[in-house]
C-alpha positions as CSV (number, residue, x, y, z in Angstrom):
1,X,101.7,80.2,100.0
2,X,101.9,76.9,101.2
3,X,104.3,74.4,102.5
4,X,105.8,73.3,99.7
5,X,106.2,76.7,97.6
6,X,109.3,77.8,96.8
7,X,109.9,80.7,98.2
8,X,112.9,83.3,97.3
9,X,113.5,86.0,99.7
10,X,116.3,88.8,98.5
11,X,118.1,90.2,101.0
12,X,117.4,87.6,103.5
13,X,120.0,88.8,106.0
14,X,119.2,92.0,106.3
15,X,117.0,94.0,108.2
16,X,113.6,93.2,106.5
17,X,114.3,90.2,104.8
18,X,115.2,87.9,107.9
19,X,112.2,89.4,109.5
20,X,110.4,88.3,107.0
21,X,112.5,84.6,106.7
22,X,111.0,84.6,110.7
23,X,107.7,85.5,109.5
24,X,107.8,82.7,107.1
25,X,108.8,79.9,109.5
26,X,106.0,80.8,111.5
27,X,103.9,79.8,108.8
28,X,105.1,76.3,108.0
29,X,107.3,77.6,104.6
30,X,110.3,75.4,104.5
31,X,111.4,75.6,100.5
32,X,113.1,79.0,101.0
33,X,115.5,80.1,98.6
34,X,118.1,82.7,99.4
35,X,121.6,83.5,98.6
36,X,123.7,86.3,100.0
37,X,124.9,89.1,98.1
38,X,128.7,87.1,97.9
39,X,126.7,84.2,96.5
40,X,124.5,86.3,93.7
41,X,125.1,90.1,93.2
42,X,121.4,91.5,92.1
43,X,123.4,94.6,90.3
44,X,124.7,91.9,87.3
45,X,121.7,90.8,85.0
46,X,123.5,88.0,83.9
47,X,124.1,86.7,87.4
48,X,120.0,87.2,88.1
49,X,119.0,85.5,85.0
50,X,120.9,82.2,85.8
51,X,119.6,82.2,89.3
52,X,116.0,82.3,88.4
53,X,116.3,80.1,85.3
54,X,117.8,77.3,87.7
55,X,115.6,78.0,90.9
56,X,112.1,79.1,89.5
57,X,110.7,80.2,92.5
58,X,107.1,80.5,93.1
59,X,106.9,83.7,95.2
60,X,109.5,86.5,95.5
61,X,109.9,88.8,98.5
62,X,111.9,92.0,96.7
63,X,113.7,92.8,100.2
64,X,117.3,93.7,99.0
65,X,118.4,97.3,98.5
66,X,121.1,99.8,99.2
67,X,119.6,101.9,102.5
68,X,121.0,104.2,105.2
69,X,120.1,107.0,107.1
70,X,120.1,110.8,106.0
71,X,124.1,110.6,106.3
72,X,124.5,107.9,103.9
73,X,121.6,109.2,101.5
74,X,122.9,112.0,101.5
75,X,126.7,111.5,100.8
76,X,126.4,108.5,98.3
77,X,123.4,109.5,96.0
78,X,125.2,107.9,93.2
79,X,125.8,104.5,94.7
80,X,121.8,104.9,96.2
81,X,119.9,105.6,93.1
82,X,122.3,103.2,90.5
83,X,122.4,99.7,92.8
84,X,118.5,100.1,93.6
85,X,117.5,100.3,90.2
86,X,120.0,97.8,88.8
87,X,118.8,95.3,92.0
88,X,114.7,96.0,91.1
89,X,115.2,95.7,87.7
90,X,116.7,92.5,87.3
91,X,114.6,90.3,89.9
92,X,111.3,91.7,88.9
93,X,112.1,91.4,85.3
94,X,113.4,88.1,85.8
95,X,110.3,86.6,88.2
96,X,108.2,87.2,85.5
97,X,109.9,85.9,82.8
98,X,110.8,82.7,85.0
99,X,106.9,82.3,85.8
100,X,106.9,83.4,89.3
101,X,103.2,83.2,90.6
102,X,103.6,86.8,92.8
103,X,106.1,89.2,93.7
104,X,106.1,91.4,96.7
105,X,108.0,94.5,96.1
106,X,109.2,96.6,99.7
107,X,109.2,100.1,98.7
108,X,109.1,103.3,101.4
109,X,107.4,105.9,102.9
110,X,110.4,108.0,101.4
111,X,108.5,108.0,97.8
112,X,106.1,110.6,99.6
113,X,106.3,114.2,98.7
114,X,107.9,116.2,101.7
115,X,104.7,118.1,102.2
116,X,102.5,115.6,101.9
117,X,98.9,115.8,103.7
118,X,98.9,113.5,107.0
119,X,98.5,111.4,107.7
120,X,99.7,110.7,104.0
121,X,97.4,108.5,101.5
122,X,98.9,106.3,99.2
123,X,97.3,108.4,96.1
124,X,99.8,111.1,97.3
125,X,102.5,109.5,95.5
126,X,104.2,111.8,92.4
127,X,101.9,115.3,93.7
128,X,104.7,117.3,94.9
129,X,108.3,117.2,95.0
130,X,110.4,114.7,97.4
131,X,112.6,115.6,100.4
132,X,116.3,116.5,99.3
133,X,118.3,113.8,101.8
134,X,116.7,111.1,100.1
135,X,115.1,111.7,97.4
136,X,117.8,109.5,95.3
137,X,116.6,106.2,97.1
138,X,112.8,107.0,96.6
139,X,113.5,107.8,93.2
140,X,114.7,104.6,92.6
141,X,112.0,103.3,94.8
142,X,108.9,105.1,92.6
143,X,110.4,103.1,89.8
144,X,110.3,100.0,91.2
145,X,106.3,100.7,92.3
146,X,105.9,101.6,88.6
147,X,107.5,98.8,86.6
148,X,105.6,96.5,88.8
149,X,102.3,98.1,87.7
150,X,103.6,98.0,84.2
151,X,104.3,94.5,84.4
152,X,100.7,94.0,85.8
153,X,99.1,96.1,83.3
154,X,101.0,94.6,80.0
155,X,101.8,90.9,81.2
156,X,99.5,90.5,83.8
157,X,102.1,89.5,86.8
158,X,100.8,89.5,89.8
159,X,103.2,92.1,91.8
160,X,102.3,94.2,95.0
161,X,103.5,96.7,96.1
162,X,104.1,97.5,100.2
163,X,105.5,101.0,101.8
164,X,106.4,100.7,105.1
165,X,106.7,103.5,107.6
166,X,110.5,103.4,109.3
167,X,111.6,100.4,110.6
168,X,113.4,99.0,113.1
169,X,114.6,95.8,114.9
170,X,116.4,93.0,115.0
171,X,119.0,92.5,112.5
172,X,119.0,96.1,112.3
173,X,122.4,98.5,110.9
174,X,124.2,100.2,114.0
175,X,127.1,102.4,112.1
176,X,127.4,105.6,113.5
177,X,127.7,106.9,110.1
178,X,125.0,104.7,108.2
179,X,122.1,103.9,110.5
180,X,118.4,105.1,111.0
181,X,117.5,107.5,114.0
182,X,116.6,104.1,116.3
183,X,120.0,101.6,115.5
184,X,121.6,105.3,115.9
185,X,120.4,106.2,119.1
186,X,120.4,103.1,120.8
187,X,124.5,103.2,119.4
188,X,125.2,106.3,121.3
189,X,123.6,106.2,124.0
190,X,124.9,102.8,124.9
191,X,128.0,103.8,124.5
192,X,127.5,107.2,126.8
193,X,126.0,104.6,129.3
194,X,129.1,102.7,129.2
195,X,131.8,105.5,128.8
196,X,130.0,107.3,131.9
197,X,129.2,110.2,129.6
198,X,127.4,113.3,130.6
199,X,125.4,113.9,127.8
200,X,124.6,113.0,124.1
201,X,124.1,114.6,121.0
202,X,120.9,113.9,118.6
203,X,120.8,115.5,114.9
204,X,118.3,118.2,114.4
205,X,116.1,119.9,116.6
206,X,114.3,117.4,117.9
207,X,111.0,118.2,116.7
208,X,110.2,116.7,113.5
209,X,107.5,113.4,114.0
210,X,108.2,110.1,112.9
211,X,105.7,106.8,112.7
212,X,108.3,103.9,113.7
213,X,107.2,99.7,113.3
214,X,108.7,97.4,114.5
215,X,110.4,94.9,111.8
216,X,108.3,91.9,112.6
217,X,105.3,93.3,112.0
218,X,105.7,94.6,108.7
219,X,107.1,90.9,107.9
220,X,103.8,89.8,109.4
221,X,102.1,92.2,107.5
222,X,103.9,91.8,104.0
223,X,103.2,87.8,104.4
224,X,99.3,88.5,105.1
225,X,98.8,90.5,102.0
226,X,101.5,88.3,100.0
227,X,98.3,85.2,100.9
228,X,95.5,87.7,100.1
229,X,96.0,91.1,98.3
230,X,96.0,91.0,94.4
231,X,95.6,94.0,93.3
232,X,98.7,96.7,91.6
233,X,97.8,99.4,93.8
234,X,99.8,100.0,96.6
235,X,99.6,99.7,100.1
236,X,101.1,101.4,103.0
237,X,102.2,99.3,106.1
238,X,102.7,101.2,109.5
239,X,100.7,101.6,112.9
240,X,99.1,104.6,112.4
241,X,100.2,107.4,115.1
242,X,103.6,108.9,116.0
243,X,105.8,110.9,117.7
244,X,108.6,113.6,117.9
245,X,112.4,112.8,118.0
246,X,112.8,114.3,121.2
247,X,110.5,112.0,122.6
248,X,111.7,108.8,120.9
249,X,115.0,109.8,122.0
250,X,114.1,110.1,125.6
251,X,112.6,106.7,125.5
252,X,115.7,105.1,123.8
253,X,117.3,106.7,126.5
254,X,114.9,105.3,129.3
255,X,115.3,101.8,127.4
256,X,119.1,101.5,127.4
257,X,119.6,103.1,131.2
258,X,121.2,106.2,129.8
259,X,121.1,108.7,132.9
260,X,122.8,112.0,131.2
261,X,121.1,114.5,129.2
262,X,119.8,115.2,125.7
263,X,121.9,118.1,123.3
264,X,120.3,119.1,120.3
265,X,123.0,119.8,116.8
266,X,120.6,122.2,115.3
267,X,123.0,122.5,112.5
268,X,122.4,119.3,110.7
269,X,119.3,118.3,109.0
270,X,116.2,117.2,110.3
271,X,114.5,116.1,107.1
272,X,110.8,116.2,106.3
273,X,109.1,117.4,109.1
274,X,106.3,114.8,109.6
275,X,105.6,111.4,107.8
276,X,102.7,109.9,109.1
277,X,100.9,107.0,107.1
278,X,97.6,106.5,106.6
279,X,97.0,102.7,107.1
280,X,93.0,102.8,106.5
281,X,93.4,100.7,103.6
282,X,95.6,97.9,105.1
283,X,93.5,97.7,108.1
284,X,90.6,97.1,105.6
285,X,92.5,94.0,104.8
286,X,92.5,92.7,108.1
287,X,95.6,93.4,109.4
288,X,97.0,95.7,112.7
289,X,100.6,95.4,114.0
290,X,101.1,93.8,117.9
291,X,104.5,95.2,119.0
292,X,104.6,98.5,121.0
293,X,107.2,101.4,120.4
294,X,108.7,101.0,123.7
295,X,108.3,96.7,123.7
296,X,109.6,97.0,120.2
297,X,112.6,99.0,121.7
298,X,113.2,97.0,124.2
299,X,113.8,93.9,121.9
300,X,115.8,95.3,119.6
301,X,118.4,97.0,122.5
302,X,118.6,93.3,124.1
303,X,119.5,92.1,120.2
304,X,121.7,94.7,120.1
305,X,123.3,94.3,123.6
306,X,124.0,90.5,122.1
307,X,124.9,90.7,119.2
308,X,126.6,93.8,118.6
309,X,127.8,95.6,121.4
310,X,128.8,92.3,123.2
311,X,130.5,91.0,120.0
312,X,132.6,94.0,119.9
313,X,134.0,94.5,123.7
C-alpha cells in the first residue's frame, strides 16, 4: 500500500476499523473509502455490488461485523450468526470480482475450540468443539477464514486472514448489556466511583484468563502483514501472556479510582476458561505490539471519560 491506493475499510467507525483508519494515516494513505452502515448496509448484496463496481478499491480491510459480549452472544444468536455471514459474504465475494489486489479479513480468537491447548496454535482451528456463549459468531467467523482460502485456492485472490486475541480501546462499545469485559468494567466502576458506591459486581468467578491488546496495535499489526504477508494461512494477532479476571478487574479498578470492593456473581457464566494465543508465527514476521495492559487501560478510560461518560452527564 501506498499513497495513492484506494483503500476501503468496512466498519470504519467502529472499534477496529477506526483503529485501523489511525493506523492508516500514520502511514501516508489518504484515498480511503468508507461509508457507514446508513450509507451501505453490507447485509444487501445488491447494495455491495454497486458499491464496489463504482469504487474499485485496491485493498479491503473486512472490519464490520455484528459483536458483543457473552450477554449479547448469547441472547441474539440469530441476529449474530445471519448479519456476519450475510456482511462476509458479500464484500469478499465482491472484492474479488471487482479486482481488488488483497483483502484482510479480521476474524477471532472465538473460532478456537474451548479446550484448546495454550497457548492456542492457529492449526487448532476445527479439532474440538467451540464454547456455547459464542459459538454462533465464530461460526460465522470459521466461514469467513474458509471462503477466503477458497477464493485463494480456486481464483487465486490474495486474502489473509488475522485473529486477534480480545480487544480493547478507543472507540470501544460501553452498554451495560452489550460490551466486552474491559468497556464493561470500566462502565461500572465509573459509575460506582461517581455514585459513591460500596462495591461492584463482576460476572463469574473471577478466575478464568484472558490475553487483552490494545486496539491500536492490532491496527498496527493488521497494516504490517496487509504490506508483507501473502500467504492463506492464518495468523493470530495478540501479545502473548495473560491474566485472570480478578486481576484485570482490580486494575480497571486502580485505573478509574474506584475505592470500594470487588463481588463475584458466580451464577452467570464465565466462558472458556483460558484463551491464550500463540503469536510465534506473527512475531516471525517481524511484528510485537507497544502498548501495555495498564497504559492501554489508561487511554481508553480517559477516551471514555471524554467521550462517553462526559457526553452523557
Amino acid at each position: 500500500m501506498k499513497d495513492g491506493a484506494s483503500v476501503y475499510v468496512a466498519g470504519h467507525r467502529g472499534l477496529v476499523g477506526s483503529a485501523i483508519c489511525r493506523a492508516l494515516a500514520d502511514r501516508g494513505i489518504r484515498s480511503l473509502v468508507t461509508r457507514t452502515s446508513v450509507e451501505l448496509d453490507l447485509r444487501e448484496q445488491a447494495a455491495v455490488e454497486r458499491f464496489f463496481a463504482e469504487q474499485r478499491p485496491e485493498y479491503v480491510f473486512l472490519a464490520a461485523a455484528r459483536v458483543g459480549g457473552i450477554y449479547a452472544n448469547d441472547t441474539y444468536p440469530a441476529d449474530f450468526i445471519r448479519d456476519n455471514l450475510q456482511i462476509q459474504t458479500n464484500v469478499i465475494d465482491a472484492a474479488w470480482r471487482h479486482g481488488a489486489r488483497k483483502l484482510c479479513f479480521l476474524g477471532s480468537s472465538c473460532i478456537y475450540p474451548r479446550m484448546a491447548p495454550q497457548p492456542i496454535p492457529e492449526d487448532s482451528l476445527l479439532t474440538g468443539p467451540l464454547e456455547k456463549t459464542n459459538e454462533w459468531y465464530a461460526i460465522a467467523k470459521i466461514a469467513g477464514i474458509k471462503m477466503c482460502q477458497a477464493y485463494s485456492k480456486q481464483h487465486g485472490f490474495n486474502a489473509i486472514s488475522l485473529m486477534p486475541t480480545n480487544l480493547y480501546g478507543p472507540g470501544d462499545n460501553f452498554d451495560p448489556l452489550g460490551s466486552h469485559v474491559i468497556p464493561g468494567l470500566i462502565g461500572k466502576f465509573h459509575a460506582a466511583k461517581t455514585a459513591g458506591d460500596d462495591a461492584v459486581t463482576v460476572w463469574g468467578t473471577g478466575t478464568p484468563r484472558r490475553e487483552f491488546l490494545y486496539v491500536d496495535d492490532l491496527a498496527d499489526a493488521a497494516c504490517h502483514l496487509m504490506e508483507t504477508y501473502d500467504s492463506p494461512e492464518i495468523v493470530n494477532v495478540g501479545v502473548g501472556e495473560d491474566v485472570t479476571i480478578a486481576e484485570l478487574a482490580d486494575l480497571v479498578r486502580h485505573v478509574v479510582g474506584f475505592e470500594g470492593r470487588l463481588e463475584y456473581d458466580r451464577s452467570k457464566p464465565d466462558g472458556t476458561p483460558r484463551k491464550l494465543l500463540d503469536v510465534s508465527r506473527l512475531k516471525s514476521l517481524g511484528w510485537r505490539p507497544r502498548v501495555g495492559l495498564e497504559d492501554g487501560l489508561r487511554r481508553t478510560y480517559d477516551w471514555y471519560v471524554r467521550h462517553v461518560a462526559d457526553a452523557a452527564a
